[in-house]
MDAnalysis code that builds the backbone (N, CA, C; Angstrom):
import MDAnalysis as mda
import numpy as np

u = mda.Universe.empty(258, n_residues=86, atom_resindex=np.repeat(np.arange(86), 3), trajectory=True)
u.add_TopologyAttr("name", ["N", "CA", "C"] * 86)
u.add_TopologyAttr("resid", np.arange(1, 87))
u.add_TopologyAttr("resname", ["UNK", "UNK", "UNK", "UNK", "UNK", "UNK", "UNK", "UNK", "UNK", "UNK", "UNK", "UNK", "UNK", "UNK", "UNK", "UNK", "UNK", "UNK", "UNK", "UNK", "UNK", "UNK", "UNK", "UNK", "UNK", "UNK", "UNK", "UNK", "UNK", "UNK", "UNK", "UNK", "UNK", "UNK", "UNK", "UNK", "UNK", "UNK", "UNK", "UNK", "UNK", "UNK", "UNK", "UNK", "UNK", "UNK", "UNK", "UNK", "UNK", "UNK", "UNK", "UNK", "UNK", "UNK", "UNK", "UNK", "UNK", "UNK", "UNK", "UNK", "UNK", "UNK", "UNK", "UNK", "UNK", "UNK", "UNK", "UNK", "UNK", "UNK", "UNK", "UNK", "UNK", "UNK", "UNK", "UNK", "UNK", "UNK", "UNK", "UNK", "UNK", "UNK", "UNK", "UNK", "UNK", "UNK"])
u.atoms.positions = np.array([
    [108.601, 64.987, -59.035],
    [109.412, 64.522, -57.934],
    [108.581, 63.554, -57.102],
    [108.624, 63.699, -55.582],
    [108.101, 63.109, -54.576],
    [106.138, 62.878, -55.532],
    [105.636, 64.127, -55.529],
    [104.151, 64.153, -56.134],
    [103.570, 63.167, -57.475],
    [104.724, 63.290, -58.338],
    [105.163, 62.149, -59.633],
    [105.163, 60.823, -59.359],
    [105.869, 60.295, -58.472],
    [106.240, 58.808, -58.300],
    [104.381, 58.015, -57.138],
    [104.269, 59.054, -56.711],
    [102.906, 58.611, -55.593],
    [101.738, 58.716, -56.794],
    [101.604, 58.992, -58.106],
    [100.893, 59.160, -59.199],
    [100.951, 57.655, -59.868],
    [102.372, 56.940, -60.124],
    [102.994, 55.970, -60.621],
    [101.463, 55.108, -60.255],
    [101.937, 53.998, -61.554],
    [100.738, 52.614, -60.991],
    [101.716, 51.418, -61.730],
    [101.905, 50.552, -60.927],
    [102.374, 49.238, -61.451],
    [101.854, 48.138, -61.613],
    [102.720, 47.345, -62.640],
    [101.804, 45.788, -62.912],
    [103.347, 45.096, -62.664],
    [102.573, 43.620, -62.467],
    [104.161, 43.026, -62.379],
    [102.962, 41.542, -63.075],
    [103.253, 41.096, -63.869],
    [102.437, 39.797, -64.570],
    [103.731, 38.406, -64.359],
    [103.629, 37.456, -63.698],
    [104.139, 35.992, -63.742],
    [103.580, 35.051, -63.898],
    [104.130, 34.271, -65.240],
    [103.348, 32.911, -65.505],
    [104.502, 32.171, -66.135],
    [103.748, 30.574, -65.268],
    [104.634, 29.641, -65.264],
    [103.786, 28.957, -65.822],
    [104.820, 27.931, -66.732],
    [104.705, 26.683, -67.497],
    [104.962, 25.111, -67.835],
    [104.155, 24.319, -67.087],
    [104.755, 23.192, -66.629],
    [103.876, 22.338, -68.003],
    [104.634, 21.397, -69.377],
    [103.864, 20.751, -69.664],
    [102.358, 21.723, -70.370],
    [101.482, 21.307, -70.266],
    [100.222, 21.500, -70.655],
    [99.788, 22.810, -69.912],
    [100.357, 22.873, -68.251],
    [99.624, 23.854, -67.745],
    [99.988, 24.172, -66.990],
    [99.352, 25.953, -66.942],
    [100.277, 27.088, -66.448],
    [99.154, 27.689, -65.931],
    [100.144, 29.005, -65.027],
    [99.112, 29.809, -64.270],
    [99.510, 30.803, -64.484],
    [99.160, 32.019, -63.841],
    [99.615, 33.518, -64.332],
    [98.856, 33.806, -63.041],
    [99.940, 35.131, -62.632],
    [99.367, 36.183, -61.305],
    [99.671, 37.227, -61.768],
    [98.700, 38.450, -61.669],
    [99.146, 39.733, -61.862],
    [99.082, 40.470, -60.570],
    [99.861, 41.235, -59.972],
    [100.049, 42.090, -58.945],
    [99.691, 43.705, -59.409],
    [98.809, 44.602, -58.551],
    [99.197, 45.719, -59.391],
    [99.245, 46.391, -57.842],
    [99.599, 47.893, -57.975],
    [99.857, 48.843, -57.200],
    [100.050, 50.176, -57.760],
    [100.515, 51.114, -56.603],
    [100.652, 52.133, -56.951],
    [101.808, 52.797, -56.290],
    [102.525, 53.818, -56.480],
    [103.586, 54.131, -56.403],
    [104.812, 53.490, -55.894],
    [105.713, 53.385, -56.661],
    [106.742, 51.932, -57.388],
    [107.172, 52.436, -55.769],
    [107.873, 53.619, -55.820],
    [109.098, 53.918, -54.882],
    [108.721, 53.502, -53.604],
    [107.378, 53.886, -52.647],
    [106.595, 53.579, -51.633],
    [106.745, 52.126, -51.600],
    [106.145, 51.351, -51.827],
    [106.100, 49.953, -52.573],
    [107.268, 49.152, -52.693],
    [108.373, 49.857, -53.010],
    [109.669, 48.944, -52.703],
    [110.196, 48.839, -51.688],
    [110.027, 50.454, -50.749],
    [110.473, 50.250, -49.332],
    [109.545, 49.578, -48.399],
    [108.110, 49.610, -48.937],
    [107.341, 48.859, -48.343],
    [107.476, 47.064, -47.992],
    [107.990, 46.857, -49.288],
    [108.169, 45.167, -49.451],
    [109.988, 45.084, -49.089],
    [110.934, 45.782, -48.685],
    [112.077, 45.747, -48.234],
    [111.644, 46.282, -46.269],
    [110.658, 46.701, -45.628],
    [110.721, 46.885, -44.581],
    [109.876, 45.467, -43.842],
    [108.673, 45.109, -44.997],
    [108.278, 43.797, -44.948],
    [108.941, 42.385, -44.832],
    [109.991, 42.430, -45.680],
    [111.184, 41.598, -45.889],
    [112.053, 41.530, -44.416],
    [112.805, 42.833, -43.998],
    [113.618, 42.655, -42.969],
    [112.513, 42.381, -41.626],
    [111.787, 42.458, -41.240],
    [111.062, 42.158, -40.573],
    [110.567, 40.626, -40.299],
    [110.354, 40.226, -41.314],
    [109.848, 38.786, -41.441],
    [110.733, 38.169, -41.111],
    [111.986, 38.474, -41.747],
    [113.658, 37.749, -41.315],
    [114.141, 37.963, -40.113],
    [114.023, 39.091, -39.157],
    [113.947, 39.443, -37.862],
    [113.057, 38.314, -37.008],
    [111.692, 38.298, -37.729],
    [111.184, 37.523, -36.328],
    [111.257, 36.054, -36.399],
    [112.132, 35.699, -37.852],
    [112.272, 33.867, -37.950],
    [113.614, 33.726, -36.906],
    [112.818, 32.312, -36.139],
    [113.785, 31.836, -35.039],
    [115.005, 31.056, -35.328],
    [114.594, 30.482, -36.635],
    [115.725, 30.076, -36.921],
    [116.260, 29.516, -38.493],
    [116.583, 28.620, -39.168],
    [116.675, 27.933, -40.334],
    [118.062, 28.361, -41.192],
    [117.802, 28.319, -42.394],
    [118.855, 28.587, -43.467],
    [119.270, 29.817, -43.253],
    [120.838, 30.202, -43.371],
    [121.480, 31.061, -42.986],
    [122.592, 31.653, -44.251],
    [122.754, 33.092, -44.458],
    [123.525, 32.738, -45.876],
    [122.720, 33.421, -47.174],
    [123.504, 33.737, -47.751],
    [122.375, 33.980, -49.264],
    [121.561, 32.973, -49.856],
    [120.406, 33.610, -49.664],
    [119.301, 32.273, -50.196],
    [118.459, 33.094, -50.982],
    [117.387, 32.185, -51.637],
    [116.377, 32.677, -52.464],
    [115.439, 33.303, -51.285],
    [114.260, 33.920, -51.949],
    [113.189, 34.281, -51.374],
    [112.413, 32.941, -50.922],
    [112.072, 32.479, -51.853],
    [111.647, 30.975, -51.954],
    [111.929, 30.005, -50.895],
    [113.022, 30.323, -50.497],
    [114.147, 29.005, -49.372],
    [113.329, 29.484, -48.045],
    [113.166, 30.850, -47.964],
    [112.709, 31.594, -46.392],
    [111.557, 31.856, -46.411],
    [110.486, 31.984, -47.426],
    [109.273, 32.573, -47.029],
    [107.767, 31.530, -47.971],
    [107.087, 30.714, -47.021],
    [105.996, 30.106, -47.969],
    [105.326, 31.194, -48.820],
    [105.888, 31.047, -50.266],
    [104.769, 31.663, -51.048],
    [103.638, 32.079, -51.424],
    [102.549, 31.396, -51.209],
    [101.422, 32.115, -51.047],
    [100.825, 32.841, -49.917],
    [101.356, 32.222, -48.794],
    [101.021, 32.946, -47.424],
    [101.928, 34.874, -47.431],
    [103.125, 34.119, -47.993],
    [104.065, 35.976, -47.940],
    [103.662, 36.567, -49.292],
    [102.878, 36.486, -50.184],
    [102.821, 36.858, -50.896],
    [101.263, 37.447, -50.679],
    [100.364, 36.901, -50.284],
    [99.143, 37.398, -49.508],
    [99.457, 38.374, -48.341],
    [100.497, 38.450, -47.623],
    [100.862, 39.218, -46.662],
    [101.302, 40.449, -47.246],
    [102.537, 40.648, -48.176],
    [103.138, 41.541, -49.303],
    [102.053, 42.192, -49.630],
    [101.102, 41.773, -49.781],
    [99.393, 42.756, -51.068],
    [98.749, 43.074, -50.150],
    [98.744, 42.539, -48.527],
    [97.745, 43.434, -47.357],
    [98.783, 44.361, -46.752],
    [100.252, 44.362, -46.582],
    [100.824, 45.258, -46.149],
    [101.310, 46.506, -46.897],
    [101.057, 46.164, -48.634],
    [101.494, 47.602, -49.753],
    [100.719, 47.822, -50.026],
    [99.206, 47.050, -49.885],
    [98.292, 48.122, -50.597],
    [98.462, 47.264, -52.131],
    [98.509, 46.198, -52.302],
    [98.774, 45.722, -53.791],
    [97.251, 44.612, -54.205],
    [97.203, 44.361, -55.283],
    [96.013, 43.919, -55.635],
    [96.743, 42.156, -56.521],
    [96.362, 41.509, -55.750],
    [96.807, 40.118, -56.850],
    [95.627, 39.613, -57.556],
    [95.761, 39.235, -58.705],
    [95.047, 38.705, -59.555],
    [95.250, 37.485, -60.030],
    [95.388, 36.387, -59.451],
    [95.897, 34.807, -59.738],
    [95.073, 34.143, -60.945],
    [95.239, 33.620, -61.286],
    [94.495, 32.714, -62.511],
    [94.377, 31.266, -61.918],
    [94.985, 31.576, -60.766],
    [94.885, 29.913, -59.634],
    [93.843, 30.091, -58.420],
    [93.277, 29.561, -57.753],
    [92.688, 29.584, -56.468],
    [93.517, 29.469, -55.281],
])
């Protein structure tokens, strides 16, 4: 139950391919369930304190600079990124 899922360890691997050259990030962590409400309490929050912009169903992408929220995401869950980029 509850003791099982806080045991859990995750990977999440993305790589993109432009042409000749690509990058790859691996994310890892640990317990999935923690971790999702973690990055959904992270999420409404961030959207709470933006003053203003695109309104509406949007990507992640449209609302949040990527490497900055994605560096934020791995200091607020406890997650480990592994970029193949600098």
């Amino acid at each position: 139950a509850d003791v099982d899922y806080a045991r859990t360890a995750l990977a999440v691997i993305a790589q993109v391919r432009r042409g000749f050259a690509a990058a790859q990030v691996t994310i890892r962590g640990a317990d999935l369930v923690r971790t999702t409400a973690e990055l959904a309490a992270w999420a409404a929050l961030a959207l709470a304190a933006r003053a203003g912009g695109p309104t509406g169903l949007r990507a992640a992408g449209e609302l949040f600079r990527p490497e900055p929220a994605l560096r934020e995401l791995a200091a607020a869950c406890g997650l480990v990124l592994e970029p193949s980029f600098a």
